[in-house]
C-alpha positions, -999 to +999 in steps of 0.1 A: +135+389+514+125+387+477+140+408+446+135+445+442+111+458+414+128+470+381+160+453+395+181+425+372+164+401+396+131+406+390+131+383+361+150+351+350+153+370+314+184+384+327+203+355+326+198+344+289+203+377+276+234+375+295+246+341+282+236+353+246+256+384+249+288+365+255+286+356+219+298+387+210+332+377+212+354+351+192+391+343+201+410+324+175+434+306+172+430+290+207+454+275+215+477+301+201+516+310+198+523+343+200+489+365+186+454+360+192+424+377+170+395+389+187+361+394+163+336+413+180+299+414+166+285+448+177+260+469+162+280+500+169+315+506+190+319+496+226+345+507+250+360+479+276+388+468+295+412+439+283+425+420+313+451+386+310+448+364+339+467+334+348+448+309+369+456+318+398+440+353+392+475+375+394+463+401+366+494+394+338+479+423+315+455+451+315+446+476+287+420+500+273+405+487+240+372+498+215+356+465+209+364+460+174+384+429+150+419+431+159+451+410+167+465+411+202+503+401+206+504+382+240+541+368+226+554+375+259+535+350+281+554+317+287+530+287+275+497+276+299+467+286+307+452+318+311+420+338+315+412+365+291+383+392+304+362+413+284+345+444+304+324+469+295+296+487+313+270+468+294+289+429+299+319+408+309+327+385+288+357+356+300+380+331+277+398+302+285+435+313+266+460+283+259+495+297+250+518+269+235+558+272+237 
């Protein structure tokens, strides 16, 4: 079995365009204390899904957000590691998030 025509896998394009997409999104400071900024470069406004993630994958938060610069309080996770994920219908976009005490 090979790819179908006109689908994502008919060309190897697909994955560049992906990997350049993902630098849509900046997260700073990182590693953080209690707020993290997210900088989003987008020609016009995006609707997505914010999720939190620790590493074991238990979802820790989940929120609507329009893809723009903002601050995101996350003061109430203890200090570690976690995953922060991006969606929208047009990417997915994942962080590695380091909370200090």
């Amino acid at each position: 079995l090979g790819p179908l025509a006109g689908s994502p896998c008919d060309t190897l394009g697909v994955a560049t365009s992906e990997i350049e997409k993902q630098k849509v999104l900046y997260v700073f400071p990182n590693p953080f204390y209690n707020k993290i900024n997210l900088k989003f470069e987008s020609e016009r406004p995006i609707e997505g899904e914010l999720r939190v993630l620790d590493l074991t994958g238990k979802q820790i938060l989940k929120k609507k957000i329009q893809l723009s610069n903002q601050a995101l309080d996350l003061s109430s996770l203890t200090g570690g590691s976690y995953l922060l994920e991006i969606k929208t219908c047009e990417f997915v976009v994942i962080r590695k998030l380091i909370k200090f005490d």
